[in-house]
C-alpha positions in Angstrom: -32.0 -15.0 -12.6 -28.2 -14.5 -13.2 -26.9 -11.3 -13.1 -25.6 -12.0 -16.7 -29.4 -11.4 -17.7 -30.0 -8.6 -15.6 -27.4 -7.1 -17.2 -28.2 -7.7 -20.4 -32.1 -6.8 -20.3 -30.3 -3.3 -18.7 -28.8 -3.3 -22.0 -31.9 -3.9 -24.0 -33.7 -1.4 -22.0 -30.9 1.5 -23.1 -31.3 0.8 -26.7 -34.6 0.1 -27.3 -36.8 3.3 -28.3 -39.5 4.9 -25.5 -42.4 3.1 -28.3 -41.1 -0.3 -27.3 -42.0 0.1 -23.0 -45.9 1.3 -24.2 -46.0 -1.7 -26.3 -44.7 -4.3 -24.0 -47.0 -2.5 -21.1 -49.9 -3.1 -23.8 -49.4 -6.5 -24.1 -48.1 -7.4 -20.0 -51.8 -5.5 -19.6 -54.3 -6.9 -22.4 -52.5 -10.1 -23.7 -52.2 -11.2 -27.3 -53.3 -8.6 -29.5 -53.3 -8.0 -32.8 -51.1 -5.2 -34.9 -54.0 -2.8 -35.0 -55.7 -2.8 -31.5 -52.0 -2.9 -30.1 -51.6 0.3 -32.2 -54.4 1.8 -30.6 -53.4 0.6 -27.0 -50.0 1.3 -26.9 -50.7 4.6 -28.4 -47.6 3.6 -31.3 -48.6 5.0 -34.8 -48.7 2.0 -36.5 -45.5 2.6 -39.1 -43.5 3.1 -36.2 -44.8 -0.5 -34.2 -43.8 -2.0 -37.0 -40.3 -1.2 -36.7 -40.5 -1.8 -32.9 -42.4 -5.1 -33.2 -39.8 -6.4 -35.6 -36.8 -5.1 -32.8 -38.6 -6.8 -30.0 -39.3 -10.3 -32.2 -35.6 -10.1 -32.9 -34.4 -9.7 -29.2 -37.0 -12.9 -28.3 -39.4 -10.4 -25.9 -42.2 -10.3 -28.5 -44.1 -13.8 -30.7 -45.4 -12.7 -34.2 -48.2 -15.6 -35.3 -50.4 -15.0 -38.7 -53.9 -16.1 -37.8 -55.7 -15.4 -41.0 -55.4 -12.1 -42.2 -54.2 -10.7 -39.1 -50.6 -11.1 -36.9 -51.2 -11.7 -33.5 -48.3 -10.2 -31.0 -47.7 -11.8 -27.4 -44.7 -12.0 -25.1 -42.7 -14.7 -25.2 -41.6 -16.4 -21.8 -38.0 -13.6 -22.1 -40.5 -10.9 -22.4 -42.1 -11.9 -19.5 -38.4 -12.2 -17.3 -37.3 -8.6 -19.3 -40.8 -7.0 -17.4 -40.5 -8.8 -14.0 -36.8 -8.1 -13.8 -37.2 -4.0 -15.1 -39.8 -4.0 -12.1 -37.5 -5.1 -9.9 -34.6 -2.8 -10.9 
């Protein structure tokens, strides 16, 4: 990784609310979930995942899919570099 990246996930990490780390730990930990069991996992009142949810999508760490009735949340191949590289930090 460049340290252009490493930099900039430092960045992300900064501005990012505390709600965003248990929700990215929920899904690094249990996968693909969907808005309600990753409110229950992450421990995020589910008002509030919204708004983080919709930060993450926006910074590419986090894939919204509809699958019926439900949106399904995973990370995205980023979200996977912005764990492994907070880890190694």
């Amino acid at each position: 990784m460049t340290s252009t990246l490493v930099e900039y996930f430092a960045g992300v990490q900064r501005r990012l609310p505390g709600e965003a780390d248990r929700v990215l730990k929920a899904l690094e930990n249990g996968g693909p979930m969907n808005k309600e069991e990753l409110s229950l996992t992450s421990k995020v009142k589910r008002a509030v995942l919204d708004h983080v949810i919709m930060q993450l999508y926006a910074l590419g760490l986090v894939e919204v899919v509809t699958e019926g009735k439900s949106k399904m949340c995973s990370l995205t191949s980023l979200g996977w570099d912005y764990l492994t590289i907070r880890k190694a930090g």
